[in-house]
C-alpha positions as semicolon CSV with decimal commas, in nm:
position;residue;x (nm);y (nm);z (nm)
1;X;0,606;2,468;-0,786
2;X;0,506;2,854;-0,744
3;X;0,351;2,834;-1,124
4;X;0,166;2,487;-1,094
5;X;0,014;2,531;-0,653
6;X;0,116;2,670;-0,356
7;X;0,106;2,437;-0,062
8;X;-0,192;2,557;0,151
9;X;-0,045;2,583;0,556
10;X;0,278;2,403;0,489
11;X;0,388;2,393;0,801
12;X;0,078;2,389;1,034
13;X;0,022;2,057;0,788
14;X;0,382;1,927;0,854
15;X;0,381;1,972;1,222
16;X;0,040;1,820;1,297
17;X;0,182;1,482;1,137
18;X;0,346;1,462;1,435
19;X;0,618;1,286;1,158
20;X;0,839;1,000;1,303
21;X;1,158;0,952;1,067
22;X;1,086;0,580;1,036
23;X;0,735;0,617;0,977
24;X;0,494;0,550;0,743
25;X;0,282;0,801;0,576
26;X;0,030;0,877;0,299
27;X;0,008;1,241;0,108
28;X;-0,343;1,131;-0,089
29;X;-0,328;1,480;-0,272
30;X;0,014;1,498;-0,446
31;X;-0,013;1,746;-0,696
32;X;0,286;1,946;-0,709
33;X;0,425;1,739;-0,443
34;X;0,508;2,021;-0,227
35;X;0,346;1,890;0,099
36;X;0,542;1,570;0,024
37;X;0,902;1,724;-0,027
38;X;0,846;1,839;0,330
39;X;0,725;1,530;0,469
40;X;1,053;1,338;0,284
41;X;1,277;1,562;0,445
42;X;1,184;1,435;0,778
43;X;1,160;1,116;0,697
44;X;1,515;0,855;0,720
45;X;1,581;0,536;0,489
46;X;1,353;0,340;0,693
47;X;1,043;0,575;0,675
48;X;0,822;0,570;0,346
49;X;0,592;0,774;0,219
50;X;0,297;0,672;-0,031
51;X;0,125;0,931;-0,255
52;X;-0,203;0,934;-0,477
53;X;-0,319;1,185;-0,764
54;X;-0,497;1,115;-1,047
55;X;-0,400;1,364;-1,273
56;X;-0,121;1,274;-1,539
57;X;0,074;1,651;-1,495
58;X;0,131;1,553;-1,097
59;X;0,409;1,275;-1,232
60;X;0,629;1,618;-1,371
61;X;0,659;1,660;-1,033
62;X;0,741;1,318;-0,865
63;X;1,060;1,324;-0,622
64;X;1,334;1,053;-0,729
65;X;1,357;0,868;-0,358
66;X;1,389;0,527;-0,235
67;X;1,107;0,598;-0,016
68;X;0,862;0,730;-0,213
69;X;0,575;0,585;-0,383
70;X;0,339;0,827;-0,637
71;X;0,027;0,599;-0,735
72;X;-0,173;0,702;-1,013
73;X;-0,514;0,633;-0,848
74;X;-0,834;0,830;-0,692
75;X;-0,757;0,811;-0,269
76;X;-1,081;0,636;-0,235
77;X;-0,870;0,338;-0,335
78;X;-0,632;0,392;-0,036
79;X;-0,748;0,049;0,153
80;X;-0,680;-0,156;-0,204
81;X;-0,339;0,016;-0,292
82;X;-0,218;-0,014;0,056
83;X;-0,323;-0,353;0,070
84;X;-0,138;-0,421;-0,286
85;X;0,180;-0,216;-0,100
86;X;0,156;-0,472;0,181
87;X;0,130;-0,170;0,416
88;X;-0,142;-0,293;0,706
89;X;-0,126;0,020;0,946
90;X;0,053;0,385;0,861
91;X;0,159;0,666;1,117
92;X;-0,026;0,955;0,923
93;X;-0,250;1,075;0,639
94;X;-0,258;1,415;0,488
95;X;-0,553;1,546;0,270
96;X;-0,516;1,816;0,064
97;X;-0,821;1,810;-0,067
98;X;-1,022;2,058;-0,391
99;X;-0,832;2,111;-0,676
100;X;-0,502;2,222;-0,771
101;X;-0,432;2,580;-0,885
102;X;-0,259;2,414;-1,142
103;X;-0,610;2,267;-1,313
104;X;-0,730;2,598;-1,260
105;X;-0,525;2,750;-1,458
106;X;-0,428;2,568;-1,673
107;X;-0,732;2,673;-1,967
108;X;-0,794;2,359;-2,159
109;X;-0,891;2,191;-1,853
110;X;-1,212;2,381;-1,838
111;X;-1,186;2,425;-1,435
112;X;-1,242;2,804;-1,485
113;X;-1,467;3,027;-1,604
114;X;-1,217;3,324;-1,645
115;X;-1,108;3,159;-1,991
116;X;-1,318;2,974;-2,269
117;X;-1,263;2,633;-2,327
118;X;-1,398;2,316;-2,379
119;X;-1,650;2,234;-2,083
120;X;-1,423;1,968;-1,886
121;X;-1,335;1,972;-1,546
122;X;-1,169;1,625;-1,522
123;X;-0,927;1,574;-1,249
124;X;-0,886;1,194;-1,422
125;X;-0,837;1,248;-1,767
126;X;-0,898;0,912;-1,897
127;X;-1,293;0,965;-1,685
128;X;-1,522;0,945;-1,953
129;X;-1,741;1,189;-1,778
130;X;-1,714;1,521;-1,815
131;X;-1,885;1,831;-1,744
132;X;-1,997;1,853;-2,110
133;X;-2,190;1,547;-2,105
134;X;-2,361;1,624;-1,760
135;X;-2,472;1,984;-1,910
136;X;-2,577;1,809;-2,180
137;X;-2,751;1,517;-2,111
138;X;-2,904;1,506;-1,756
139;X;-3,227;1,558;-1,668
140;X;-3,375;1,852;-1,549
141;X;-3,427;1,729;-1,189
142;X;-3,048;1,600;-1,172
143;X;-2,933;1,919;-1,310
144;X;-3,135;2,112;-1,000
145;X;-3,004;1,838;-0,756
146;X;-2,646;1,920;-0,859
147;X;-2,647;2,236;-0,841
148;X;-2,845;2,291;-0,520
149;X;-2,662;1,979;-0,347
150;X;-2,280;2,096;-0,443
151;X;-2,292;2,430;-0,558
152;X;-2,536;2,588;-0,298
153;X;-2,694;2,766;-0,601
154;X;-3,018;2,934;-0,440
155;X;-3,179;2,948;-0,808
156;X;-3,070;2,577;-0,901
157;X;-3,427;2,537;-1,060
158;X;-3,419;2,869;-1,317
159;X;-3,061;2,828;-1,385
160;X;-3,141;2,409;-1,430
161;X;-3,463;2,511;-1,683
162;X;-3,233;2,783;-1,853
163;X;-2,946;2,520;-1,944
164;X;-3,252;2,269;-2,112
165;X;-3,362;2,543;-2,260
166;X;-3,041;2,638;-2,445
167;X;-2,944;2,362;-2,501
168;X;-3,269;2,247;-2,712
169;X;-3,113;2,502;-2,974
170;X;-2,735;2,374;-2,984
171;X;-2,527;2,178;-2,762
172;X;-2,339;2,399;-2,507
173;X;-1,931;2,265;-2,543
174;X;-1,737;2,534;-2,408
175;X;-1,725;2,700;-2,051
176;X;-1,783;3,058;-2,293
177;X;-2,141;2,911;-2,366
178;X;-2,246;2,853;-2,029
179;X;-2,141;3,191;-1,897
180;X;-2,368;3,326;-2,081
181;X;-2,621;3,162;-1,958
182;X;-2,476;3,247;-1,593
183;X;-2,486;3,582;-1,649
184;X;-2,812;3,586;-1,754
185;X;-2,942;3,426;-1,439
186;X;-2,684;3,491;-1,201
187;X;-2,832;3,587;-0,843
188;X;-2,618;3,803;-0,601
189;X;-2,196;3,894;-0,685
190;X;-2,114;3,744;-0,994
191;X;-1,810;3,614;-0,919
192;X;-1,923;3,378;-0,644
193;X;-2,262;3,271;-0,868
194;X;-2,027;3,153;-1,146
195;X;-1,777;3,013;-0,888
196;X;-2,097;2,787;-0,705
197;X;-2,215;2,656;-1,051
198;X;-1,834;2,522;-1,158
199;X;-1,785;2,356;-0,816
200;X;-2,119;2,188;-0,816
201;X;-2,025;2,089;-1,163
202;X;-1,677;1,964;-1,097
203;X;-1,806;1,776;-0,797
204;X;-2,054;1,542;-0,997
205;X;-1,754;1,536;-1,254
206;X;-1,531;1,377;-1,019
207;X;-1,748;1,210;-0,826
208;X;-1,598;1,423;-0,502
209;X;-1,823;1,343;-0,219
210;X;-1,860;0,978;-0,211
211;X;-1,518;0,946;-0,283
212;X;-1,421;1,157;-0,023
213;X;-1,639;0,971;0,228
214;X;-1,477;0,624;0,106
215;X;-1,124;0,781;0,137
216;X;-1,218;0,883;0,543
217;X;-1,348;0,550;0,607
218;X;-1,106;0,353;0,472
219;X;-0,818;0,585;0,598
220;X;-0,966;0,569;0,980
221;X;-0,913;0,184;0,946
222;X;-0,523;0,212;0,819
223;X;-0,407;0,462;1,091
224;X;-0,214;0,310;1,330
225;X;-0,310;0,368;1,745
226;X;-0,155;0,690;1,736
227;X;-0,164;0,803;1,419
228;X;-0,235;1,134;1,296
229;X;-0,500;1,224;1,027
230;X;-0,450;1,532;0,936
231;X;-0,765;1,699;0,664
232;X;-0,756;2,040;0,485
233;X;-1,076;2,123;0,330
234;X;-1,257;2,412;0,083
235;X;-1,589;2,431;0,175
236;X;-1,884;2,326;0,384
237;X;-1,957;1,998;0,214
238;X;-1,586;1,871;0,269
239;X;-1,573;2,009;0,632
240;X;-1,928;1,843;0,716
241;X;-1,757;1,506;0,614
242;X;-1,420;1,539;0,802
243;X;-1,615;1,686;1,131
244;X;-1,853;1,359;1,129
245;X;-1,521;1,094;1,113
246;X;-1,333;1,276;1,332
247;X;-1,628;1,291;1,556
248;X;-1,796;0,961;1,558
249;X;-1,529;0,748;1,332
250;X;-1,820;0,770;1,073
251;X;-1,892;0,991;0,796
252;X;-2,295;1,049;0,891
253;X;-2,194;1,172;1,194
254;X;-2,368;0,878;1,380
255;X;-2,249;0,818;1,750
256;X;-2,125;0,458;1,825
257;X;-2,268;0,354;2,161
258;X;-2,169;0,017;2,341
259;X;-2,481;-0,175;2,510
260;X;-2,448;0,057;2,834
261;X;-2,475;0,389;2,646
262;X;-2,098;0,431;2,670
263;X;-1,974;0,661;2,320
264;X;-1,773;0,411;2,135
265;X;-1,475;0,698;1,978
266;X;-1,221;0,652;1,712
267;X;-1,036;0,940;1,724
268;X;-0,958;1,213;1,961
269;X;-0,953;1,554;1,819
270;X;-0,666;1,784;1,802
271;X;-0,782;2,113;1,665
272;X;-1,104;2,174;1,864
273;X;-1,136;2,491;1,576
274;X;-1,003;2,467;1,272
275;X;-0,645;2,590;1,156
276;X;-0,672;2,866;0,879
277;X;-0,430;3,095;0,715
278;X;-0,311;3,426;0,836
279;X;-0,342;3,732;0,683
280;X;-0,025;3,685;0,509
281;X;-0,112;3,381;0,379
282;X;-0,429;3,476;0,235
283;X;-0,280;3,817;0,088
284;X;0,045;3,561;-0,060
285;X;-0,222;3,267;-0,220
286;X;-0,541;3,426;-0,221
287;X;-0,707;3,092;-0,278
288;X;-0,635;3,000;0,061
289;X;-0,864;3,174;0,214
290;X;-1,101;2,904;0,231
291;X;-0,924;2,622;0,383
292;X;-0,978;2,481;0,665
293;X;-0,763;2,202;0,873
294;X;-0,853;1,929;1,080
295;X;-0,634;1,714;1,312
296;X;-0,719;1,472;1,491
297;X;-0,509;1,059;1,591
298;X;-0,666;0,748;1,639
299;X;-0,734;0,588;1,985
């Protein structure tokens, strides 16, 4: 598990599940199934626990149990594959969400920009879009909307016109391409410039917000009175998301009033601040340092 990802605040994650032994929960980012393993060990005969992941290489790493279910499927699909499952209400959901720091490193994947490789960045292999086409073939105006939107990238339009530009001359295939455009337009540290542009990228990719926001919505409506929904998010556009549900019970952060005014809530929060990593953590799996977690159970 150590070579493929480290599970991010094991157990802070664990213990805010709040996990009955013959309950019912959902891990919606399996990966190397490490958050899971713990979850199963709490769990008796008559619990269950369902997990999602997309990616083909999670499977290597599926636990042989009676009471475990890996589904091959985008979490946006909870509602549907619970539905399929004959599972109407669960005691818990855990989020894990980002990427693995297996697709990071793994090269061909194109996730990073420390190797060259072909541009990528598929969490779904079988997705037939991929960050070459989008580099490729958007628009100018889409390409600045990306990378302004997702990646934060303060020079979205220079960087956007650079990329149209280059690419006028020969189509740009591998991630060694576009760092050289990066470099030549990178604004600040430029670590964190290249870093902004292959999130924003990966986000369109895998079409990360929206289904995010369809995974929270559908998952509020599964959780049981009770239950605990339990979030781990990377950066501001993930937190934003998770605040507004656990907030309002929407992801737009829109307050529910009855006709006398009265707040209308969904769930009451645990974890008034987020949970982070300590200092050991962070120095153990530096790409930690960025997570945040959110608990919070449905009324």
């Amino acid at each position: 598990m150590s070579d493929y990802h480290i599970p991010v605040l094991l157990s802070e994650c664990i213990e805010s599940l709040n996990i009955r032994p013959d309950g019912i929960y959902i891990d919606v980012t399996f990966g190397a199934g490490g958050h899971s393993k713990a979850i199963l060990e709490k769990l008796n005969a008559n619990g269950h626990l369902y997990a999602f992941d997309m990616d083909d290489d999670a499977w290597d790493n599926a636990p042989d149990a009676a009471n475990f279910t890996l589904i091959q499927s985008n979490y946006k699909f909870i509602e549907k594959f619970m539905r399929l499952y004959g599972v109407d209400q669960v005691d818990g959901i855990l989020a894990d969400l980002g990427i693995s720091s297996h697709q990071i490193d793994v090269p061909e994947r194109g996730f990073s920009f420390r190797f060259d490789a072909p541009l990528d960045m598929r969490m779904n292999q079988s997705n037939p879009l991929d960050a070459q086409v989008i580099i490729n073939e958007y628009n100018e105006a889409d390409l600045v909307n990306i990378l302004s939107t997702y990646g934060e990238v303060r020079n979205a339009k220079t960087l956007a016109r650079a990329i149209v530009e280059s690419r006028r001359n020969r189509g740009i295939t591998t991630t060694g391409q576009l760092n050289q455009i990066l470099d030549q337009n990178s604004m600040g540290p430029a670590n964190k410039y290249f870093a902004q542009v292959y999130q924003a990228l990966r986000i369109e990719v895998n079409g990360e917000i929206a289904g995010l926001a369809q995974f929270l919505t559908d998952g509020a409506k599964l959780l049981r009175p009770g239950g605990r929904f339990v979030v781990m998010s990377y950066h501001s556009l993930e937190d934003r998301l998770v605040k507004n549900i656990f907030k309002t019970g929407n992801t737009e952060g829109e307050l529910d009033k009855d006709d006398f005014g009265a707040i209308q809530k969904t769930f009451e929060v645990v974890t008034k601040k987020p949970i982070v990593p300590d200092f050991k953590e962070q120095k153990r799996n530096p790409r930690s340092r960025s997570a945040k977690l959110r608990v919070a159970y449905k009324i």
